[in-house]
DRENDO-1510 file (C-alpha; in Angstrom, 1 decimal, always signed):
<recs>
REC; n; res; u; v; w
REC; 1; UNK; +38.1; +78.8; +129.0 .
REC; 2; UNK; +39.7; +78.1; +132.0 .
REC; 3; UNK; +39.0; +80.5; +135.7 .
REC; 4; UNK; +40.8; +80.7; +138.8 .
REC; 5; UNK; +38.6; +79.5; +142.4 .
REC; 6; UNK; +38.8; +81.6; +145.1 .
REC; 7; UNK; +41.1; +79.3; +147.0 .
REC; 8; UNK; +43.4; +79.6; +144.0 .
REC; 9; UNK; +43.3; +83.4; +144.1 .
REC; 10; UNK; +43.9; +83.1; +147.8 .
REC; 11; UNK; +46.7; +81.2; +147.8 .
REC; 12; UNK; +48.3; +83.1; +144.9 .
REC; 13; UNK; +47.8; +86.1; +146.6 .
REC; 14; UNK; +48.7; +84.7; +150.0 .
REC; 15; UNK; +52.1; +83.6; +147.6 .
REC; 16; UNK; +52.3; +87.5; +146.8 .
REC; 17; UNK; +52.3; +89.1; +150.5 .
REC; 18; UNK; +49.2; +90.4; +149.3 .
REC; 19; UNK; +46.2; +90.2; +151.9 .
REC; 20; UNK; +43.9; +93.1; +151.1 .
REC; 21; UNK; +42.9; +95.3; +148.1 .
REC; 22; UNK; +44.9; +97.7; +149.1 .
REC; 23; UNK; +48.4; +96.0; +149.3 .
REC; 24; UNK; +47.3; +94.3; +146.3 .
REC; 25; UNK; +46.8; +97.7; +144.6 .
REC; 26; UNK; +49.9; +98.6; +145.9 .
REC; 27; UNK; +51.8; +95.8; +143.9 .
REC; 28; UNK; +49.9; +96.5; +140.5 .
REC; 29; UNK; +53.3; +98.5; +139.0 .
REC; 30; UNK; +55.2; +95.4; +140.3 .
REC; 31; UNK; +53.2; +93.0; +138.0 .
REC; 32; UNK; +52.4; +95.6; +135.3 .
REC; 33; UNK; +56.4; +95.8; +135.2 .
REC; 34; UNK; +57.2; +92.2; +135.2 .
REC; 35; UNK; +54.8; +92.0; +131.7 .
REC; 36; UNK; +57.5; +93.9; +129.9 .
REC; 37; UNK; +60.3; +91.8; +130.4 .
REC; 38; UNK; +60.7; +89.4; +128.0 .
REC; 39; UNK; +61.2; +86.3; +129.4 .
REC; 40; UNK; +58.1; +86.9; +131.3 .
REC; 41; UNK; +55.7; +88.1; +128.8 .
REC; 42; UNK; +56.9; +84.8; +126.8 .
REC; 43; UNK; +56.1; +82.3; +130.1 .
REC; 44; UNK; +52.8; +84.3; +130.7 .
REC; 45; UNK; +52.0; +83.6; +127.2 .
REC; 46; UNK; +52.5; +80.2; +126.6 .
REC; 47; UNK; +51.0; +79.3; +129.7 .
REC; 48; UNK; +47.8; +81.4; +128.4 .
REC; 49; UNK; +47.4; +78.7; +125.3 .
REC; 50; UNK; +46.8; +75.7; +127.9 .
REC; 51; UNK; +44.3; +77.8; +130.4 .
REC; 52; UNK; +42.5; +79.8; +127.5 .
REC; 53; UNK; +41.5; +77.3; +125.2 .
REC; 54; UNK; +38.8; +75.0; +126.4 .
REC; 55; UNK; +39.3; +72.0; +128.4 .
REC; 56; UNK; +39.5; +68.7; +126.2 .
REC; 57; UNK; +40.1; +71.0; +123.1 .
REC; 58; UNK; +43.6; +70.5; +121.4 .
REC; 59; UNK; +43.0; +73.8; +119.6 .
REC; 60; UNK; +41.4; +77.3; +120.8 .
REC; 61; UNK; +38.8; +79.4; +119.0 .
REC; 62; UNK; +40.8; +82.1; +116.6 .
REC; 63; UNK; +38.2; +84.7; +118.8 .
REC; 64; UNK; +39.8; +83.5; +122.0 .
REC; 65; UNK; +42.8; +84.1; +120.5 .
REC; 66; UNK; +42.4; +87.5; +119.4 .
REC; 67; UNK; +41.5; +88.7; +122.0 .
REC; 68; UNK; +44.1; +87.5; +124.1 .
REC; 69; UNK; +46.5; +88.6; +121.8 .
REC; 70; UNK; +45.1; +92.2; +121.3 .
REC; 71; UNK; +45.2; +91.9; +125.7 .
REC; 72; UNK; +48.4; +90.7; +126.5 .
REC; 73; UNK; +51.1; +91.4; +123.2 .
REC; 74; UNK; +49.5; +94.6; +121.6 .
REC; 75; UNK; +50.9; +97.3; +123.6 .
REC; 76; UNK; +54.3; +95.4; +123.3 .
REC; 77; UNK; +53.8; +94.6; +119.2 .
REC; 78; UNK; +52.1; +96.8; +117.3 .
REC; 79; UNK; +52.1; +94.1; +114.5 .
REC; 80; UNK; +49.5; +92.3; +116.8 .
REC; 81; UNK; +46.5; +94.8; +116.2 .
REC; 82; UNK; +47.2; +94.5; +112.4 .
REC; 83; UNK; +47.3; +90.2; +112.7 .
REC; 84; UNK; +44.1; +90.2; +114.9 .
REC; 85; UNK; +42.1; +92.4; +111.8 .
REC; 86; UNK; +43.5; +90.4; +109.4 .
REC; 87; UNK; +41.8; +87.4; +111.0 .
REC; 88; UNK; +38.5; +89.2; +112.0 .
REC; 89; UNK; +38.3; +90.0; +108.2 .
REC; 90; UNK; +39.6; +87.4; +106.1 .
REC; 91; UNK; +38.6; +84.8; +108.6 .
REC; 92; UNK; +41.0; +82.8; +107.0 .
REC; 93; UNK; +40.8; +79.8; +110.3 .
REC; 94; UNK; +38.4; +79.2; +113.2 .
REC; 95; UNK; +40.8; +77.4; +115.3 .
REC; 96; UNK; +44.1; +78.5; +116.7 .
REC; 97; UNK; +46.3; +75.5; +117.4 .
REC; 98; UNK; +49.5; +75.5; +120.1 .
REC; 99; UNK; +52.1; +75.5; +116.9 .
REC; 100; UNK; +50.2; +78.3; +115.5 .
REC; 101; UNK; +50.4; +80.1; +118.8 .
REC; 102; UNK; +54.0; +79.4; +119.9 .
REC; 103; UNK; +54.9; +80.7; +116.4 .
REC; 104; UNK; +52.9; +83.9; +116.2 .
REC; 105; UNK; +54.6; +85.0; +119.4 .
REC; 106; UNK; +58.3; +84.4; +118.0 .
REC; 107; UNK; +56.9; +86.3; +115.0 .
REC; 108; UNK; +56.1; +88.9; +116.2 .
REC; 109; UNK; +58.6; +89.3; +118.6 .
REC; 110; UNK; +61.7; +88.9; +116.4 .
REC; 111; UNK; +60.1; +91.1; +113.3 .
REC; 112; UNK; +60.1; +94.6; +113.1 .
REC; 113; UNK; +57.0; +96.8; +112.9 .
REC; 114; UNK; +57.8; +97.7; +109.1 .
REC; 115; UNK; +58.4; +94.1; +108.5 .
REC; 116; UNK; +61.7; +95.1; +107.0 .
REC; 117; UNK; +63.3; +92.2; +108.3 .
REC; 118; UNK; +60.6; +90.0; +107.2 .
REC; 119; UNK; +61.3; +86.6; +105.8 .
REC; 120; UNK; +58.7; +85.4; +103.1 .
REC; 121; UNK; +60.5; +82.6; +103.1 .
REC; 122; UNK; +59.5; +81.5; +106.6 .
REC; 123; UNK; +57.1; +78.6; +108.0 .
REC; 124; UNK; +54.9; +82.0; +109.9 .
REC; 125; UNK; +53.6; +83.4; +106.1 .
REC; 126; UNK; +51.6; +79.9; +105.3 .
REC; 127; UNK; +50.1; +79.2; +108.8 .
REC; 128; UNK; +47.3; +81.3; +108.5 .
REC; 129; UNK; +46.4; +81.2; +104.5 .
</recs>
């Protein structure tokens, strides 16, 4: 799993106009803001796959990838919380690949929480049988 140096968090923060805890505090409804627009939230995420997984590994491990899930799209998809149990109990993969997680993110941002509009049809029903 990848981590962030303390030069890197400088920087980034130095990037930010941020130079203490306290204007950094101050800009926490600025980033906790940006998270719900969706062009964000979908550039956070699928730069998550890359830094999460670990380094050399084409794939990441299915508890990696729950918990980011349950982390960063939960709150925003309800569906989430539901997929994550599904894979803590039917353990149905141990490995999360970059297709699987590029397409659980359009799932579950294009399907309803009833899963009216659900397609059975679709590639997302056999990627994790």
């Amino acid at each position: 799993i990848g981590y962030i140096t303390k030069d890197e968090w400088m920087t980034s923060m130095h990037q930010l106009g941020t130079d203490s805890i306290h204007s950094f505090k101050q800009k926490l409804p600025m980033f906790e803001a940006s998270i719900h627009d969706p062009d964000t939230l979908k550039e956070i995420y699928r730069y998550t796959f890359g830094y999460a997984k670990n380094k050399g590994q084409k794939c990441m491990d299915v508890e990696v990838a729950c918990e980011i899930w349950n982390m960063l799209l939960a709150n925003s998809f309800p569906l989430t919380v539901q997929f994550v149990d599904f894979l803590r109990e039917a353990d149905p993969v141990r490995v999360i690949n970059k297709d699987q997680w590029s397409n659980f993110f359009e799932f579950v941002s294009s399907v309803s929480d009833d899963l009216i509009d659900y397609d059975e049809t679709s590639a997302c029903k056999i990627l994790y049988i």
